[in-house]
BAVEXMI-77471 format. One record per residue (C-alpha): residue number from 1; residue in one letter; x, y, z; chain. Coordinates in pm, 1 decimal. Each point is the difference from the previous one (the first is absolute). Example, Ala and Ser with C-alpha at 12.3 -4.5 7.8 and 13.67 -1.06 7.14 Angstrom:
REC,resi,resn,X,Y,Z,chain
REC,1,a,1230.0,-450.0,780.0,A;
REC,2,s,137.0,344.0,-66.0,A;
***
This chain:
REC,resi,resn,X,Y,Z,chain
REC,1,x,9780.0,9843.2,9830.3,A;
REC,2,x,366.9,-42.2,94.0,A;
REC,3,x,258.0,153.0,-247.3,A;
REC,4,x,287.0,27.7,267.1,A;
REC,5,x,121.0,-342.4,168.7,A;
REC,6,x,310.4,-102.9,181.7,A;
REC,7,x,94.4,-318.5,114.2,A;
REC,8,x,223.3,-95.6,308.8,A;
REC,9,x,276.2,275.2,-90.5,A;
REC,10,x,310.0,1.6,195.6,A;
REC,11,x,358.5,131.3,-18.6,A;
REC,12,x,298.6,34.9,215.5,A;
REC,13,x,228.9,230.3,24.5,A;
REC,14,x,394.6,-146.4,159.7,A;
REC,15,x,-218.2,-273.1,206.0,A;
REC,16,x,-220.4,258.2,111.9,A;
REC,17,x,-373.8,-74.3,-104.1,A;
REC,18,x,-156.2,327.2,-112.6,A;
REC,19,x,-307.7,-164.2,-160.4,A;
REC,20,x,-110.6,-347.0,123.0,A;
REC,21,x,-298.2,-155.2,-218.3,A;
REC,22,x,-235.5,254.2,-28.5,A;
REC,23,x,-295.5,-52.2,-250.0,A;
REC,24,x,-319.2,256.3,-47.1,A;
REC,25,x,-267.5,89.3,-265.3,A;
REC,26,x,-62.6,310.7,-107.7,A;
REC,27,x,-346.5,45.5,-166.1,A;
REC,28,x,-104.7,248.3,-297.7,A;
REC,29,x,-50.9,360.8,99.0,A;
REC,30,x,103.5,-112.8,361.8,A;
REC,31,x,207.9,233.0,209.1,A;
REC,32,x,231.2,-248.7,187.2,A;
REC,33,x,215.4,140.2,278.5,A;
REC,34,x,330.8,-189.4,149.4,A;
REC,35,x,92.4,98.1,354.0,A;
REC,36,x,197.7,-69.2,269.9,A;
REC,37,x,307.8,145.0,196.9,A;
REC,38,x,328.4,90.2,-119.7,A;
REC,39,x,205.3,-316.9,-176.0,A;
REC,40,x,-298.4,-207.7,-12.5,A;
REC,41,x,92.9,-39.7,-345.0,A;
REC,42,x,-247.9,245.0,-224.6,A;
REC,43,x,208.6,206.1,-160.0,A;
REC,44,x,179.4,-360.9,-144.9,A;
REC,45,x,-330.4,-148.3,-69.7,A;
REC,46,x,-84.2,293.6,-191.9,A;
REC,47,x,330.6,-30.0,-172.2,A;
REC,48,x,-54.3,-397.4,-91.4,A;
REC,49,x,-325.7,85.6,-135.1,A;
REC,50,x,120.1,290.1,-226.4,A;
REC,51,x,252.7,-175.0,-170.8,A;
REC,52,x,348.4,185.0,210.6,A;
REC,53,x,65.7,-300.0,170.1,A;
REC,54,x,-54.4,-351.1,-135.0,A;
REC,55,x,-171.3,-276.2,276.8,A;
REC,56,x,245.6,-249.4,140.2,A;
REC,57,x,-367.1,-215.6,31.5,A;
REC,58,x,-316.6,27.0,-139.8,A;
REC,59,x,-206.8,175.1,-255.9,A;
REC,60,x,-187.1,302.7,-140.8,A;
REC,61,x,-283.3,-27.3,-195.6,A;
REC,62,x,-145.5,319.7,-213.0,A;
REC,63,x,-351.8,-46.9,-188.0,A;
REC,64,x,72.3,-360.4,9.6,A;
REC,65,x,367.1,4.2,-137.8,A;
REC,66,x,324.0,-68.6,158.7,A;
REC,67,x,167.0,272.8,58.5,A;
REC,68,x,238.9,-72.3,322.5,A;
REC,69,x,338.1,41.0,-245.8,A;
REC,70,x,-77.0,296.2,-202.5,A;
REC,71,x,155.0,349.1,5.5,A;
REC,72,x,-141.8,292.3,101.2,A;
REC,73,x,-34.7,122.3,-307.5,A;
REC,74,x,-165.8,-312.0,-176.0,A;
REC,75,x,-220.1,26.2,335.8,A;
REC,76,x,-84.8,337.2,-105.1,A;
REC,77,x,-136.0,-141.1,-378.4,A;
REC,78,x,-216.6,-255.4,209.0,A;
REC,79,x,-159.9,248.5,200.7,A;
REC,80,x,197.2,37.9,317.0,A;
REC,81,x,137.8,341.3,89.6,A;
REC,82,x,85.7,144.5,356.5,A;
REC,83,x,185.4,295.1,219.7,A;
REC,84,x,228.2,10.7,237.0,A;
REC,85,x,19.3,146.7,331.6,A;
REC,86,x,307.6,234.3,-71.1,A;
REC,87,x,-131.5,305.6,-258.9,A;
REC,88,x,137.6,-159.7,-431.8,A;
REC,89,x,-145.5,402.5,-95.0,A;
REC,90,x,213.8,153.3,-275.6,A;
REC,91,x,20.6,312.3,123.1,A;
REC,92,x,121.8,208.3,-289.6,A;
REC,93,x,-309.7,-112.3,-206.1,A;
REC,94,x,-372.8,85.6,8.0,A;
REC,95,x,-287.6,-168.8,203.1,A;
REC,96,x,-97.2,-115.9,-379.2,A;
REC,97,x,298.8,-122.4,-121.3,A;
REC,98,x,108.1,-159.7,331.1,A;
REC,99,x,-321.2,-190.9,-87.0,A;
REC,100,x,55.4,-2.7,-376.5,A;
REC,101,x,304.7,-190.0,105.5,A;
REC,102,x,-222.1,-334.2,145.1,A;
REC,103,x,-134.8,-27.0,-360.6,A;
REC,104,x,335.4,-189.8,-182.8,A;
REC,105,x,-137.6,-311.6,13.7,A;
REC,106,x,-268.6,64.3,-214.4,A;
REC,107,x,150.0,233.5,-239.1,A;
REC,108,x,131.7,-89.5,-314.5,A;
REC,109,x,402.0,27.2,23.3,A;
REC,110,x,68.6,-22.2,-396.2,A;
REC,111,x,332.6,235.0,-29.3,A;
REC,112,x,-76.5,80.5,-366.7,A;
REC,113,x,-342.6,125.7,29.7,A;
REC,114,x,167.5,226.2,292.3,A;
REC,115,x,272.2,82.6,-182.5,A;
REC,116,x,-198.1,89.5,-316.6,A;
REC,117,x,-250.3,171.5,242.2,A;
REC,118,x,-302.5,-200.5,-180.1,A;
REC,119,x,-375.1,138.1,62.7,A;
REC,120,x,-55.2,-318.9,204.6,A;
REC,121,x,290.6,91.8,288.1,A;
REC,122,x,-171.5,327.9,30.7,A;
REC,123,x,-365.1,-191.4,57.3,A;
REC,124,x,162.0,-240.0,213.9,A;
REC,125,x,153.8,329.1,216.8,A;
REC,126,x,-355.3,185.5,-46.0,A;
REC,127,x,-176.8,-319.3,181.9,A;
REC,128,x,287.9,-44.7,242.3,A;
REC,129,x,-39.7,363.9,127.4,A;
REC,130,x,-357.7,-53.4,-1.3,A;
REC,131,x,11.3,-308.0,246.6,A;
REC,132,x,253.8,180.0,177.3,A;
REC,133,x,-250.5,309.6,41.2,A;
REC,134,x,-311.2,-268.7,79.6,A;
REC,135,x,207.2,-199.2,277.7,A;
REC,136,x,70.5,398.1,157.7,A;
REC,137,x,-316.5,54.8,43.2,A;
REC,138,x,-75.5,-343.0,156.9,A;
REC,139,x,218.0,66.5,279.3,A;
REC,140,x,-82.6,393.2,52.0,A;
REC,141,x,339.9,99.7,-201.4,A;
REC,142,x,-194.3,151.4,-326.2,A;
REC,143,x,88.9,371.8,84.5,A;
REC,144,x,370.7,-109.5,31.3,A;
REC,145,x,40.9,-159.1,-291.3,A;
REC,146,x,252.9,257.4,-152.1,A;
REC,147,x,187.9,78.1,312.1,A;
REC,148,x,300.2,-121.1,126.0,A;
REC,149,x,9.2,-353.5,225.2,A;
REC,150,x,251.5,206.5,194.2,A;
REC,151,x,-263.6,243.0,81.4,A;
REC,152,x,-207.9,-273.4,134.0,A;
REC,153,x,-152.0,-33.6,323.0,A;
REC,154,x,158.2,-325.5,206.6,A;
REC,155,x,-377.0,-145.7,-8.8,A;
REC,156,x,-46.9,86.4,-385.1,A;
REC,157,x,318.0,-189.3,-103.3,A;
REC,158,x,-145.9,-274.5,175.9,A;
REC,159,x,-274.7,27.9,-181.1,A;
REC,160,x,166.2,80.8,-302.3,A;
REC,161,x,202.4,-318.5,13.1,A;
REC,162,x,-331.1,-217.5,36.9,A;
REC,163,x,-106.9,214.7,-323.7,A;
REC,164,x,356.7,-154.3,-212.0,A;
REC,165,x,-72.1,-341.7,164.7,A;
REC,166,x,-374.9,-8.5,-126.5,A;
REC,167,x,139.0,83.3,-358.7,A;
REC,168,x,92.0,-301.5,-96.2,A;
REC,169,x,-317.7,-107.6,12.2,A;
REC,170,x,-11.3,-214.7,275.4,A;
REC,171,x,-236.9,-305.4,149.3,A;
REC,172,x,194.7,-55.0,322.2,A;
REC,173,x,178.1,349.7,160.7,A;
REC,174,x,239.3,-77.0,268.0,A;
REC,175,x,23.5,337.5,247.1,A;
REC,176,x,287.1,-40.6,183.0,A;
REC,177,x,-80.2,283.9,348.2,A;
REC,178,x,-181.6,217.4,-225.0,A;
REC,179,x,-73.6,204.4,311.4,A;
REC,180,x,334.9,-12.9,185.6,A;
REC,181,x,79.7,365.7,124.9,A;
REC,182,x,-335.5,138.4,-131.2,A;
REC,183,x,-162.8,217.7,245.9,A;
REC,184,x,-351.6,-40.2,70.8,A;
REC,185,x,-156.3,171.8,-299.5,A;
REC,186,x,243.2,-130.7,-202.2,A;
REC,187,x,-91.5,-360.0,82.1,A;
REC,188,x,-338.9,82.5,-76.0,A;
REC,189,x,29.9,83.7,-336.6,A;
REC,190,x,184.9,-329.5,-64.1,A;
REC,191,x,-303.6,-188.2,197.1,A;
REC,192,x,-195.4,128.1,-284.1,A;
REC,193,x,235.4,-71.5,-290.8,A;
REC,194,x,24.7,-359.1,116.8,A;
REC,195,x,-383.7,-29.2,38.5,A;
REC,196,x,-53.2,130.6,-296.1,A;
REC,197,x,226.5,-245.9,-188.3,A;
REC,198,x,-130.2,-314.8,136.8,A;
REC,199,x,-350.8,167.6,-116.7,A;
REC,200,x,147.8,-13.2,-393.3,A;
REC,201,x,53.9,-379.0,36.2,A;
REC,202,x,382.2,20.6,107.3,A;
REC,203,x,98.1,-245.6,294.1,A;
REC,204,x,278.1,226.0,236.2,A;
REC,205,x,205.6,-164.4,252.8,A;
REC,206,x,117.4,190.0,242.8,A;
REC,207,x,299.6,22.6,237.6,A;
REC,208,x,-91.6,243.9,293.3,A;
REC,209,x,47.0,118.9,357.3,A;
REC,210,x,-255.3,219.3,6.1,A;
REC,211,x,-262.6,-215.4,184.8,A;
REC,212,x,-256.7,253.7,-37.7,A;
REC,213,x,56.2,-9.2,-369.4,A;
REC,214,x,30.1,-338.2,29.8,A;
REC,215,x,-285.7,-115.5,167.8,A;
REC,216,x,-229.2,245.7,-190.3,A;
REC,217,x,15.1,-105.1,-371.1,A;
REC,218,x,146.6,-345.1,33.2,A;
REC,219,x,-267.9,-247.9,-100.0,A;
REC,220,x,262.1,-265.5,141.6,A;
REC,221,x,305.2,29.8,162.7,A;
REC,222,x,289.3,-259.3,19.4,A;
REC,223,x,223.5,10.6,348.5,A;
REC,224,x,306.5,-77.8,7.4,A;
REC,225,x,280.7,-84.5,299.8,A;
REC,226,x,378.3,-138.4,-33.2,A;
REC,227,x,-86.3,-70.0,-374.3,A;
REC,228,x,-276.0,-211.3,25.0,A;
REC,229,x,-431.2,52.0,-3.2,A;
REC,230,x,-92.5,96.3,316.3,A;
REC,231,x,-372.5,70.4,-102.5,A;
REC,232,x,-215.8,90.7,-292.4,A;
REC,233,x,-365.1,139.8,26.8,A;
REC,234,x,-214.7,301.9,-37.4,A;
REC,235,x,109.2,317.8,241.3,A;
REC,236,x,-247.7,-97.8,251.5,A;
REC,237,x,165.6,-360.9,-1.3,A;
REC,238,x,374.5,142.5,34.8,A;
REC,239,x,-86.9,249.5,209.7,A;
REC,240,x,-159.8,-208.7,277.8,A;
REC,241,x,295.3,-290.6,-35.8,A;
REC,242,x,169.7,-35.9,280.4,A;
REC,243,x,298.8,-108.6,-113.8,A;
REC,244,x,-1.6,252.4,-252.6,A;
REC,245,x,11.9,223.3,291.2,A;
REC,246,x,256.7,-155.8,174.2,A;
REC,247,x,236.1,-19.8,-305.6,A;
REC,248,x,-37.7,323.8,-163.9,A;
REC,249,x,-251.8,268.3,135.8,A;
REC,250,x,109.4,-58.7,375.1,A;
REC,251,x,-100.9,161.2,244.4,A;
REC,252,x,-127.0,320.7,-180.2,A;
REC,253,x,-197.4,-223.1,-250.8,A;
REC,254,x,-367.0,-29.0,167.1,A;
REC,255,x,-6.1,427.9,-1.4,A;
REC,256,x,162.8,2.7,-391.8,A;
REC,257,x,-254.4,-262.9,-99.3,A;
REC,258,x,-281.9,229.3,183.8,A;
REC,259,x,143.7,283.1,-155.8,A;
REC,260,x,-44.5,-199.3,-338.6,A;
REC,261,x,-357.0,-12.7,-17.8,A;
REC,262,x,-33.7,392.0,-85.7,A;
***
C-alpha cells in the first residue's frame, strides 16, 4: 500500500536546477533508500519532501492528502517526521528528555492547566517520559536514559536523534545520513534500528552513502544524477546498472557492491 507519493518535483535554485521532475512511491513499512553522488540533488529532495523548502513544480502526496505546501510542523501532525545529517542533540539535556522533546505535537499546550499544575499535566508528563523511556529502549539507549546527551557516544546521538524523530509518532521517517561518520559498529546498530522500524509498520526513507548500508536493508532504492532519476530497483537491480556505475559508484563500485552482499 503506498502512503508516501511524489509527483514530478522540481526546484531551482538562481537558474541552477537542483531537482528536475523526480517522482517515486514509497510503500508501507518499506525502507526506501535515495542515492547518488554529491549534488545530485538528495539532500534538496529530502528538503522538498519535508516541508523546508516548498516545490517550484509538482506535488507530495501523504496517505492520500496533499501535502506539497505544508510546514514542517503541520507535516509533523500528518505523520511525517525526519533527521538531518548534521547532529539537532541538545546536549545539556538527558537521552529522555532530548526525546521527551519530539513529543509537543501531541501534548496538550493549555497554559492554565500548566500554570495551575492540574493532575492531568502531570499524566500527560508521566506518559511522555514513559514513551520517551519505550523509544530508548527501541534503539539500545534504555540504560542512558538519565545521562547526559553530552556524555553520548557519536553513534548513540545518532541513534538518539532517530529515538526524538520516532516520537512524534510517525508513518513516514525521513533519515537524512543516519550513518555519516559512524564507524563500523556504529553503523550496525543503526542497520538494526532502521530494520526494526520498518518491522513496526513505519515506511523510512533514507538518504545514505554508505552503500553497504544501503544496499543491505533497502527494499528499493531510488538513484539519482544532476537532479534527475537515474534508476530505481531492488539492490541487485542498482547494483548491476551500468550506468549507475558509471554515474556514481565508478570505478570502485563492482568491489563496494560485492562487498554489499555480506
Amino acid at each position: 500500500m503506498t502512503i508516501l507519493r511524489v509527483e514530478n518535483l522540481g526546484i531551482a535554485f538562481g537558474g541552477v536546477v537542483a531537482v528536475d521532475g523526480v517522482s517515486f512511491t514509497v510503500n508501507r513499512s518499506e525502507i526506501f533508500a535515495l542515492i547518488g553522488p554529491n549534488g545530485a540533488g538528495k539532500t534538496t529532495l529530502f528538503n522538498m519532501i519535508s516541508g523546508v523548502y516548498v516545490p517550484q513544480r509538482g506535488r507530495i502526496v501523504l496517505e492520500g492528502a496533499d501535502v506539497t505546501n505544508l510546514a514542517p510542523h503541520q507535516l509533523a501532525l500528518r505523520g511525517m517526521s525526519r533527521t538531518f545529517q548534521n547532529l539537532q542533540v541538545f546536549f545539556r539535556m538527558t537521552a529522555a528528555e532530548n526525546v521527551m522533546v519530539g513529543r509537543h505535537v501531541h501534548e496538550n499546550h493549555n497554559v492554565f492547566a500548566h500554570v495551575l499544575s492540574l493532575p492531568s499535566v502531570h499524566a500527560q508528563n508521566r506518559k511522555t517520559r514513559a514513551d520517551a523511556e519505550r523509544l530508548l529502549a527501541m534503539v539500545g539507549l534504555a540504560k542512558v536514559a538519565d545521562s547526559p546527551a553530552s556524555s553520548l557516544s557519536y553513534g548513540a546521538l545518532k541513534r538518539l536523534e532517530i529515538a526524538r524523530a520516532l516520537a512524534a509518532e510517525p508513518r513516514v521517517l525521513l533519515l537524512d545520513e543516519p550513518a555519516a561518520g559512524c564507524n563500523p559498529v556504529e553503523t550496525e546498530e543503526i542497520d538494526a534500528v532502521i530494520q526494526k522500524i520498518a518491522g513496526q509498520g513505519i515506511s523510512v526513507v533514507l538518504v545514505e552513502h554508505d552503500m553497504r548500508l544501503v544496499m543491505r536493508i533497502s527494499h528499493r532504492i531510488h538513484v539519482l544524477d544532476r537532479g534527475k532519476t537515474l534508476a530505481v530497483g531492488t539492490a541487485d537491480e542498482v547494483r548491476g546498472n551500468p550506468a549507475v556505475i558509471a554515474a556514481y559508484l565508478g570505478g570502485m563500485g563492482e568491489r563496494e557492491a560485492a562487498r554489499a552482499r555480506g
